[in-house]
Backbone bond lengths (Angstrom), bond angles and torsions (degrees), N, CA, C in turn:
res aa  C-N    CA-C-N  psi(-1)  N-CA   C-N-CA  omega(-1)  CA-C   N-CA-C  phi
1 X - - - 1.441 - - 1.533 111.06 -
2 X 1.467 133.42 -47.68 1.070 150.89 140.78 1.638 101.05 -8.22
3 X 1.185 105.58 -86.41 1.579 135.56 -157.71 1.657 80.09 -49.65
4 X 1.316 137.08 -67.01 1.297 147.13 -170.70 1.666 103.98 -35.43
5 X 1.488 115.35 -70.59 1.045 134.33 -141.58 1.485 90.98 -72.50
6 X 1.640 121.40 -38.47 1.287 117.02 171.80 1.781 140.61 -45.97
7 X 1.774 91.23 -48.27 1.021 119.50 -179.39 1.622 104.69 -66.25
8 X 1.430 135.14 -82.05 1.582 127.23 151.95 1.699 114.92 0.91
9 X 1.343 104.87 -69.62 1.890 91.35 -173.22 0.856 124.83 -62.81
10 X 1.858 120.49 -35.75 1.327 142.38 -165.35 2.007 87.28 -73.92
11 X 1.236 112.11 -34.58 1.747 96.53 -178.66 1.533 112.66 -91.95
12 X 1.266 116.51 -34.75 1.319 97.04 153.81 1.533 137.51 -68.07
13 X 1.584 130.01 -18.40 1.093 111.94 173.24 1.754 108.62 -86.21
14 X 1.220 117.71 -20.80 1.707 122.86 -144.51 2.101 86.87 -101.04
15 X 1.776 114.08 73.33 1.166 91.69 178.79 1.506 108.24 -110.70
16 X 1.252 126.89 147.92 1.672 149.04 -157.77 1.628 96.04 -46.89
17 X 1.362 120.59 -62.15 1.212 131.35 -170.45 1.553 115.75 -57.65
18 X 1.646 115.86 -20.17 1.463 91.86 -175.90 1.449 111.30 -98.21
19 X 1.347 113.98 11.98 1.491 137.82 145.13 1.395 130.59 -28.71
20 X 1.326 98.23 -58.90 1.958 116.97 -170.60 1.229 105.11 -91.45
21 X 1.869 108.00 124.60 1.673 118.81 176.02 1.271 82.31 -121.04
22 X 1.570 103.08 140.79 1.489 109.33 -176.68 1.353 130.98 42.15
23 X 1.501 119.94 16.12 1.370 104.26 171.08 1.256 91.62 113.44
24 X 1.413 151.03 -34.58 1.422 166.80 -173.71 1.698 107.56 -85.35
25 X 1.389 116.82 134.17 1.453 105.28 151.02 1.717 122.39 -73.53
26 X 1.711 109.13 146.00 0.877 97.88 158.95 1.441 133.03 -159.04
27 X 1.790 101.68 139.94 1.666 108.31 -156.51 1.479 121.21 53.02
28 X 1.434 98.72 52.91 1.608 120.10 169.83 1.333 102.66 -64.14
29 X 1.596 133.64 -86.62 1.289 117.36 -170.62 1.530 126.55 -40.57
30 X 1.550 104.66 -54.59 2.084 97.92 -174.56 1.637 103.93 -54.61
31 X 1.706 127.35 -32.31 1.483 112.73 -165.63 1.276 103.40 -80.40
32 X 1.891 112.84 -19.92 1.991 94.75 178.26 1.283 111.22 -79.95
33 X 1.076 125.63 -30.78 1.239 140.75 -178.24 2.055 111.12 -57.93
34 X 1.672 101.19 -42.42 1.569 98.50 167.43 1.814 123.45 -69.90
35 X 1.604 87.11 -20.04 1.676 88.50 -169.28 0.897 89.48 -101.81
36 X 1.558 151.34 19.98 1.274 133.88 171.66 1.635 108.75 -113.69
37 X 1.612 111.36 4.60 1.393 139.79 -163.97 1.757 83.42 -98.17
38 X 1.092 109.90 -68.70 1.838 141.10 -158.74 1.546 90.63 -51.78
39 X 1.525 117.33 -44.37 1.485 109.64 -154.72 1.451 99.13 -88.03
40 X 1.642 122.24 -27.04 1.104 135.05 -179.11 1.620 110.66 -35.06
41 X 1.821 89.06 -78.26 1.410 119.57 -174.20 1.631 92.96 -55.80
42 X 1.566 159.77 -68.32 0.961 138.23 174.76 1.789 160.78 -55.47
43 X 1.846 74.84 -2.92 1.450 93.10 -175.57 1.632 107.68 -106.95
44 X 1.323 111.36 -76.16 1.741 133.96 144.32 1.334 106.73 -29.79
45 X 0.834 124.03 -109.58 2.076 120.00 169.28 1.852 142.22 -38.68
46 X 1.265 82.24 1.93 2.151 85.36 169.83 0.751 107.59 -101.18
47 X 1.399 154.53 6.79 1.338 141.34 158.25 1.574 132.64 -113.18
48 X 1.836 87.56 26.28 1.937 106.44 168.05 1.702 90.64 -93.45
49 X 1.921 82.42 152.03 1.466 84.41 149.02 1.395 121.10 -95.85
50 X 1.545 106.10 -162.29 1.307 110.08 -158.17 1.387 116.75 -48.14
51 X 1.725 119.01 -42.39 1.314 112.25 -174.40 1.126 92.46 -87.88
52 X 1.459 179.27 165.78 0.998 165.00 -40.90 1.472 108.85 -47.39
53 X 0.910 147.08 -19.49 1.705 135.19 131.27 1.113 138.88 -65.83
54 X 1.236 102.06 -29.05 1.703 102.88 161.04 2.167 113.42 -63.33
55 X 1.294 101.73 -49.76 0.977 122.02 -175.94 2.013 90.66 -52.75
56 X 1.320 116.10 -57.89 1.910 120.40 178.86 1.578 99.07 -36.87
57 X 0.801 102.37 -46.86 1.770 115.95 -153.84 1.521 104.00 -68.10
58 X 1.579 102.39 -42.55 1.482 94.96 167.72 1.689 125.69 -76.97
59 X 1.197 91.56 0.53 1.634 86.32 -156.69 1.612 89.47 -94.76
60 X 1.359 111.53 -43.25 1.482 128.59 176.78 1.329 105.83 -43.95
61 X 0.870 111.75 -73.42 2.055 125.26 174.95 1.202 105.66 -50.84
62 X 1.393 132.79 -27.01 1.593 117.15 177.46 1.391 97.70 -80.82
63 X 1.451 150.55 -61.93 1.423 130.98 159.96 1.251 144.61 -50.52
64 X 1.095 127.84 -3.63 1.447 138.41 -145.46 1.468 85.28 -160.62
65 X 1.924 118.89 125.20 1.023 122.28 147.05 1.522 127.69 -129.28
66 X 1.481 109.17 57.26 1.235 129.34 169.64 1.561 130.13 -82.71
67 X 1.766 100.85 -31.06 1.303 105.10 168.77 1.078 127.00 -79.15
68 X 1.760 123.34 148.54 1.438 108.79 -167.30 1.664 103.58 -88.44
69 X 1.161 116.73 153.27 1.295 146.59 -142.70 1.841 99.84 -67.16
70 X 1.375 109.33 -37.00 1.613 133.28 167.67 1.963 99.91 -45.33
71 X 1.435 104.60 137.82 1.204 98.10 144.73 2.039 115.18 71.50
72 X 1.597 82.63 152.24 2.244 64.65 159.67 1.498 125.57 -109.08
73 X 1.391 104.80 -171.16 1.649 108.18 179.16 1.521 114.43 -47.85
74 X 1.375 84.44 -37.05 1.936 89.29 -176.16 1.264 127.10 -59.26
75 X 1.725 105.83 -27.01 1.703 98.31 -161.56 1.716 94.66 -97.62
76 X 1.389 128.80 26.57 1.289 136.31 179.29 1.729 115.85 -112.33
77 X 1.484 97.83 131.41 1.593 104.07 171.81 1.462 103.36 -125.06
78 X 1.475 110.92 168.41 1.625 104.72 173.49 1.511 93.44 -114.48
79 X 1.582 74.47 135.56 1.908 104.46 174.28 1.473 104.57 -91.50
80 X 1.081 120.15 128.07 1.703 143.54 155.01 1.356 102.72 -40.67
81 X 1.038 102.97 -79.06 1.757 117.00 -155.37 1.592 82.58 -42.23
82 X 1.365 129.54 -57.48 1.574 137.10 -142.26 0.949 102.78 -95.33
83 X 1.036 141.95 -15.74 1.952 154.88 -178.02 1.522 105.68 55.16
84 X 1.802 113.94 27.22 1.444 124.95 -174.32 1.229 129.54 -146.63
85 X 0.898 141.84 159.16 1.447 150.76 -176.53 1.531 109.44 -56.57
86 X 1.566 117.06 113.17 1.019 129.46 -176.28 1.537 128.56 -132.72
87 X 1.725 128.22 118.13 1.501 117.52 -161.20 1.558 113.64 -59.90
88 X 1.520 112.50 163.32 1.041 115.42 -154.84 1.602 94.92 -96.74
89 X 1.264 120.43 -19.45 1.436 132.34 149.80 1.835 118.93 -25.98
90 X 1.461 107.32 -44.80 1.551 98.80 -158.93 1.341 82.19 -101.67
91 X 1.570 142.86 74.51 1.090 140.96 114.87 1.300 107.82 -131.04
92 X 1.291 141.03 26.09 1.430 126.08 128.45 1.233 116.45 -53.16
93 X 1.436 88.28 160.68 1.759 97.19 165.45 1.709 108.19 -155.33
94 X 1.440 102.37 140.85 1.301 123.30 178.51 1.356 114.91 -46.32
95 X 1.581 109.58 106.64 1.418 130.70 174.68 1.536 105.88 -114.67
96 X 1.383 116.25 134.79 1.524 138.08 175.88 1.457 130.15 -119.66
97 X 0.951 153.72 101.27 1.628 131.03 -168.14 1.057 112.38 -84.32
98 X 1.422 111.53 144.44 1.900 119.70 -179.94 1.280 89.94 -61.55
99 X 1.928 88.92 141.15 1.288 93.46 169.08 1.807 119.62 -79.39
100 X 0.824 119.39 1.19 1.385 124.56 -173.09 1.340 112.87 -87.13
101 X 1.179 116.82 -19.10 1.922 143.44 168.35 1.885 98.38 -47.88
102 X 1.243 117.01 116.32 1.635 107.74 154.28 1.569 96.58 -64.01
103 X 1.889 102.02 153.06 1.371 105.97 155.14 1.469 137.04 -37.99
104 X 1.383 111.87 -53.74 1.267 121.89 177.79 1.610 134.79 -65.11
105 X 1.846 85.94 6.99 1.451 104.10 179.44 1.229 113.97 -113.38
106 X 0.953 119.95 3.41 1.646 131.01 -150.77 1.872 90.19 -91.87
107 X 1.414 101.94 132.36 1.570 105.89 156.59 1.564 121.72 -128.26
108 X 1.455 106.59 115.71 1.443 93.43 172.57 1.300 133.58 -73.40
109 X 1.726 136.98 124.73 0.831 127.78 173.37 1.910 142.12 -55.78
110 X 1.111 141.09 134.64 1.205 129.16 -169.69 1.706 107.19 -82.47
């Protein structure tokens, strides 16, 4: 089931076309190789707990030295634009509620 769930993400995220700049591939192996890192840690590895992910993280990083050295496997996605490992942090964005809002009105956005 594992083995399944891998194979599915790894084909939906890993598609041929976002490969070609100008007509050229580019950095086909390092980006299958990150999304095949990405699907790992989410398929095989989301259902440890905490010390059993910490424990992934080492084991991951002792084969694999794609992730940057910061942080764990978990808090990493691969960015397109960047063809690299990027925290899952720098796509928040700063939300505030008017103060003039009662509490019970307040909606946070996703």
């Amino acid at each position: 089931n594992a083995v399944q769930s891998l194979t599915r993400l790894y084909e939906a995220l890993h598609k041929e076309n976002w490969f070609v700049s100008g007509g050229e591939p580019t950095n086909y192996a390092s980006l299958a190789e990150k999304h095949f890192c990405f699907c790992i840690t989410w398929t095989i590895g989301a259902a440890l707990d905490e010390d059993g992910r910490r424990k992934m993280d080492v084991a991951v990083r002792d084969i694999e030295q794609h992730y940057p050295p910061t942080h764990t496997i978990y808090d990493y996605f691969v960015e397109l634009k960047k063809l690299d490992f990027e925290l899952w942090e720098s796509t928040l964005t700063v939300w505030r509620p008017r103060k003039v809002d009662p509490f019970y009105k307040i909606i946070v956005p996703n």
